[in-house]
C-alpha positions in Angstrom: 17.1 149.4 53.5 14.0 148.9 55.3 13.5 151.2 57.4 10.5 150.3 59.5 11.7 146.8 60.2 15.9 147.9 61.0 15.1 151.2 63.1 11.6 151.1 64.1 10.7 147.9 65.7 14.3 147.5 67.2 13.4 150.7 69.2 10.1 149.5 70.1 11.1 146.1 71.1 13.9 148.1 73.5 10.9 150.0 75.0 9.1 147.0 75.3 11.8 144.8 77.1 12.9 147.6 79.4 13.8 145.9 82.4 12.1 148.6 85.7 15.1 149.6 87.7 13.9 148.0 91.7 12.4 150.2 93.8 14.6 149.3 96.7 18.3 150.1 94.9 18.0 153.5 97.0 17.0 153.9 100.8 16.1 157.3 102.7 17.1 158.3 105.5 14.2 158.9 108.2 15.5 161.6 110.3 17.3 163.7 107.0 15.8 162.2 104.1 19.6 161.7 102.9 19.4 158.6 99.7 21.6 155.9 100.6 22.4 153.0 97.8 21.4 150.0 99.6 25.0 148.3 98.9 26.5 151.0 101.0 24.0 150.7 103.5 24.9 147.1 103.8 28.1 147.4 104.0 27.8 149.6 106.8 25.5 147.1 109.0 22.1 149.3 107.5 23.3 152.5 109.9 23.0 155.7 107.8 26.3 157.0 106.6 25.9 160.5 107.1 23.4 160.9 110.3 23.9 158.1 112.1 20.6 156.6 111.8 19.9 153.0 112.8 18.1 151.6 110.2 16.2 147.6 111.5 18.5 144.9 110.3 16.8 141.8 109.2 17.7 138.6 111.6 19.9 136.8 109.0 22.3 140.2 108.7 22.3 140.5 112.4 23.6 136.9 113.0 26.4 137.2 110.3 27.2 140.4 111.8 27.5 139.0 115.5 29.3 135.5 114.8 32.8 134.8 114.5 33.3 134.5 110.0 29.4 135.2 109.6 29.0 131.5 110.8 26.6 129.8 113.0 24.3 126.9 113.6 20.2 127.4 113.7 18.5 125.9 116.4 15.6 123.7 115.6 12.5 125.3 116.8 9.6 123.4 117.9 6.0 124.2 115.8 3.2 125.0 117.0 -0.1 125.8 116.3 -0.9 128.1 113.0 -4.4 129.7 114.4 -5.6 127.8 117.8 -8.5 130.8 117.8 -10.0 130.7 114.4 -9.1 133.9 114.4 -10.2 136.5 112.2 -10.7 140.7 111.5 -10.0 142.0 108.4 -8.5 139.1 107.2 -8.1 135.8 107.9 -5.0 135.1 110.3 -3.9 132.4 108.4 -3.7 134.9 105.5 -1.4 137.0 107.7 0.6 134.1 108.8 1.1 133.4 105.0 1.7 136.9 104.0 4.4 137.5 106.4 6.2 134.0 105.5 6.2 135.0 102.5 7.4 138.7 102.8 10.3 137.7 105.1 11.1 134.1 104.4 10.8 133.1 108.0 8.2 130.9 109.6 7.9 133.2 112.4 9.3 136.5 114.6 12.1 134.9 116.2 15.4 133.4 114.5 17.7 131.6 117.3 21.4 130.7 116.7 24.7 129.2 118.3 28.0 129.6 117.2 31.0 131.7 118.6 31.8 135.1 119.3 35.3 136.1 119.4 35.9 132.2 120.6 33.4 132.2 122.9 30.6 130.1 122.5 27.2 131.9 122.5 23.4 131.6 121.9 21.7 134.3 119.9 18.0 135.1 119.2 17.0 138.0 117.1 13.5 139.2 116.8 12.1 140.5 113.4 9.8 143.2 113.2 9.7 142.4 109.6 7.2 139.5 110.9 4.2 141.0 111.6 5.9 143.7 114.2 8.1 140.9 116.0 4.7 140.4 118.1 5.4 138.0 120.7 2.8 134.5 119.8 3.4 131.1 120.4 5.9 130.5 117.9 8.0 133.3 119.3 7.9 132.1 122.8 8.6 128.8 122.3 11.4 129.9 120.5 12.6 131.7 123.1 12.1 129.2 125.7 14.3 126.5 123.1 16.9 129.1 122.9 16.9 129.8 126.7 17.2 126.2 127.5 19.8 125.4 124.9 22.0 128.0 126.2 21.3 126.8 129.7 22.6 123.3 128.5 25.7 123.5 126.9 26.8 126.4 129.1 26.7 129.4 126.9 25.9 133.3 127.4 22.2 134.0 126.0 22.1 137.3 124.0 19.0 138.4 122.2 18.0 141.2 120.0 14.7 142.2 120.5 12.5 144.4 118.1 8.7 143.9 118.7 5.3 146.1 118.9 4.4 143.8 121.9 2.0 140.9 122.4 0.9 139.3 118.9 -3.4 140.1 118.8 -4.7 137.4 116.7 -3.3 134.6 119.4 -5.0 136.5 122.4 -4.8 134.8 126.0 -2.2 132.4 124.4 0.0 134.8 123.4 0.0 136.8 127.2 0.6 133.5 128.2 4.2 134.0 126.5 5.1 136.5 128.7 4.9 134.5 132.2 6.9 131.1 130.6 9.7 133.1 128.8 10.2 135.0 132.2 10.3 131.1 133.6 13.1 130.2 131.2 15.1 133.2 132.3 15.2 132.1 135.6 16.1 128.8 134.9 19.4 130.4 133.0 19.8 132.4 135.9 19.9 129.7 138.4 22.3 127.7 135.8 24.3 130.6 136.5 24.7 132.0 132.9 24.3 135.6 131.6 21.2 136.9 129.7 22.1 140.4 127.7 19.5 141.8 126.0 19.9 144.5 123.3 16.8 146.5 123.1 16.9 148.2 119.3 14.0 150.5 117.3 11.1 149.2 118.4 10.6 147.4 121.7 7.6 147.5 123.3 4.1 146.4 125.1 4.2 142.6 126.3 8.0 142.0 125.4 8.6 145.1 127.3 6.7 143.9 130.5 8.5 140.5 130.3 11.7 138.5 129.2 13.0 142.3 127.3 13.4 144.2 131.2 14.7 140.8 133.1 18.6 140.9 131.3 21.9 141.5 133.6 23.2 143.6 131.2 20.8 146.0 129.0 22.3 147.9 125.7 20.4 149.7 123.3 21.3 151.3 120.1 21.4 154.6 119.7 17.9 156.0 118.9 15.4 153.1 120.0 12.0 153.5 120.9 11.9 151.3 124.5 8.6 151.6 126.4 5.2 149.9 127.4 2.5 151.7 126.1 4.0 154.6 122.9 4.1 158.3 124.0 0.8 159.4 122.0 -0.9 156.8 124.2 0.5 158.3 127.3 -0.1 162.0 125.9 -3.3 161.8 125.5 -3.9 159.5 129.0 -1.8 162.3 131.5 -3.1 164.9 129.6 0.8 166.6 129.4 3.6 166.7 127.2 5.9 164.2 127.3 9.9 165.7 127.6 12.2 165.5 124.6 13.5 162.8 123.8 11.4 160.6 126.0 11.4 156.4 125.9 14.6 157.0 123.6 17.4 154.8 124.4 19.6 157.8 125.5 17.0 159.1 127.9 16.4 155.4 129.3 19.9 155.5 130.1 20.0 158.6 131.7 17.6 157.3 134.6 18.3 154.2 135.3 16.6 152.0 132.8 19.5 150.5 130.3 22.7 150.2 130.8 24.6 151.3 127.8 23.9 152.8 124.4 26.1 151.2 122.0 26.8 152.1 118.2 25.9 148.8 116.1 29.6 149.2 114.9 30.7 148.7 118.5 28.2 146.2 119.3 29.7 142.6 119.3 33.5 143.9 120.6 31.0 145.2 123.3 29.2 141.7 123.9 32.5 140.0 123.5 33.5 141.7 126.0 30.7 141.3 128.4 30.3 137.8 127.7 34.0 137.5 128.5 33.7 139.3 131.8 30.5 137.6 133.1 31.8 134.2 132.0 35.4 134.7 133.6 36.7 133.8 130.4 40.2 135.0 129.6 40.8 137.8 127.2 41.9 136.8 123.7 42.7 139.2 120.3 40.0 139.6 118.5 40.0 137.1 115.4 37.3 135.5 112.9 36.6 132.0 113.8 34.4 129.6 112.6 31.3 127.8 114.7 32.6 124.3 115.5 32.4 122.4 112.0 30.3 124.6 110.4 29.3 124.1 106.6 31.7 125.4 103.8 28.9 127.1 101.9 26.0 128.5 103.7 25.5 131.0 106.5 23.8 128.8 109.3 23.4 125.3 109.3 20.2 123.5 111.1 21.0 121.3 114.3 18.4 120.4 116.9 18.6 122.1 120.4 20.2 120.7 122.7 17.7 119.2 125.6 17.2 121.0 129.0 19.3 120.3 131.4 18.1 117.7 133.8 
């Protein structure tokens, strides 16, 4: 027998070809440090099992979790200019740009879809804070606007999910410009007569905040979110007091005034079924999975253009 070529080098060559076990099998909880195997976690629509915590879902999970059978169509967003300033601090922006399409998959912040909701159809956006903090650029507006104006023409509900650290830097006067034209296509849903629901989850802030985030009919939040303009340590250190417990959480928003409901993510599309029922004088129906119209067998969404703006 020879032993250095039957017993050594097997073991090495095991060593060798380890395979590294992922770093993200296991997720930690924030507020209780609780491990979570990300499975589970999945499963239960990324809210920690034990504390309650709502972790950020990822636009994808959020759609499959809000349509009827995970189905739904994406709505063809117009592009737009990568980096109309040149722009550049640390890096170039283009290198951001690329980095963050690479990271999340996603050209941009904002992921817009239609399909149905407990039979009803409905348009959904859902902001990524994956995406360079779900800041609010060109890219994102004008996806809003598309997803605004489809909803406003094939007569559907507009819900959207907004996550975002506010106004996107690198784009400057052109990405404030955002705020002013999204709140433009809200009215025009409005005056189609159509409601606009906005869930606000962790975090929403600075220009979304100021805009199309605080113009809804019906605000929910989950349980936990940050919702504010400027963060508290800004406001700390500008008042020059401390700030109460609790404060630009979703719970105390909705203890004066400011959003309408705090909803667990597990109640969260009976809830906007229901709404969307209500505000659409819809009848009632059981709650059932049901497929977008015609979607494909396979995949998750399928891409069709938006529909043009009503005339």
């Amino acid at each position: 027998m020879n032993w250095i070529s039957n017993v050594v080098r097997p073991k090495l060559n095991s060593f060798l070809n380890r395979r590294e076990v992922p770093e993200n099998l296991w997720v930690k909880c924030p507020e209780t440090g609780q491990m979570v195997f990300h499975k589970d976690l999945e499963a239960n629509l990324h809210v920690i099992p034990g504390s309650g915590y709502h972790m950020r879902m990822e636009p994808t999970a959020r759609l499959r979790a809000t349509f009827d059978g995970g189905k739904w169509y994406d709505i063809a967003l117009p592009s737009v200019v990568a980096d109309p300033l040149k722009f550049r601090d640390e890096k170039r922006y283009t290198d951001r740009l690329k980095d963050a399409r690479t990271k999340t998959g996603a050209q941009d912040a904002l992921k817009v879809g239609y399909g149905k909701l407990e039979g009803l159809p409905v348009t959904v956006a859902v902001q990524d804070f994956g995406f360079m903090g779900g800041s609010l650029g060109m890219a994102a507006g004008e996806a809003i606007v598309t997803g605004l104006e489809t909803a406003a023409a094939r007569g559907t509900p507009f819900i959207i999910f907004a996550s975002s650290g506010g106004a996107r830097m690198q784009e400057g006067i052109l990405s404030l410009m955002q705020m002013p034209r999204t709140t433009c296509a809200v009215q025009e849903l409005r005056e189609a007569r159509l409601p606009y629901i906005v869930v606000l989850t962790n975090p929403t802030t600075g220009g979304v905040t100021a805009s199309y985030a605080m113009l809804g009919d019906v605000h929910l939040a989950e349980p936990g979110a940050l919702i504010g303009f400027a963060g508290p340590r800004v406001i700390e250190q500008t008042i020059r007091e401390k700030l109460p417990d609790g404060f630009q959480r979703s719970e105390f928003l909705r203890q004066h005034g400011m959003v309408d409901m705090v909803v667990h993510r597990h109640d969260m599309r009976a809830t906007l079924a229901r709404l969307c029922r209500l505000l659409m004088r819809a009848p009632a129906v059981e709650a059932a999975p049901a497929r977008a119209e015609e979607p494909a067998a396979t995949p998750d969404a399928v891409a069709v253009p938006a529909a043009p703006a009503a005339s």
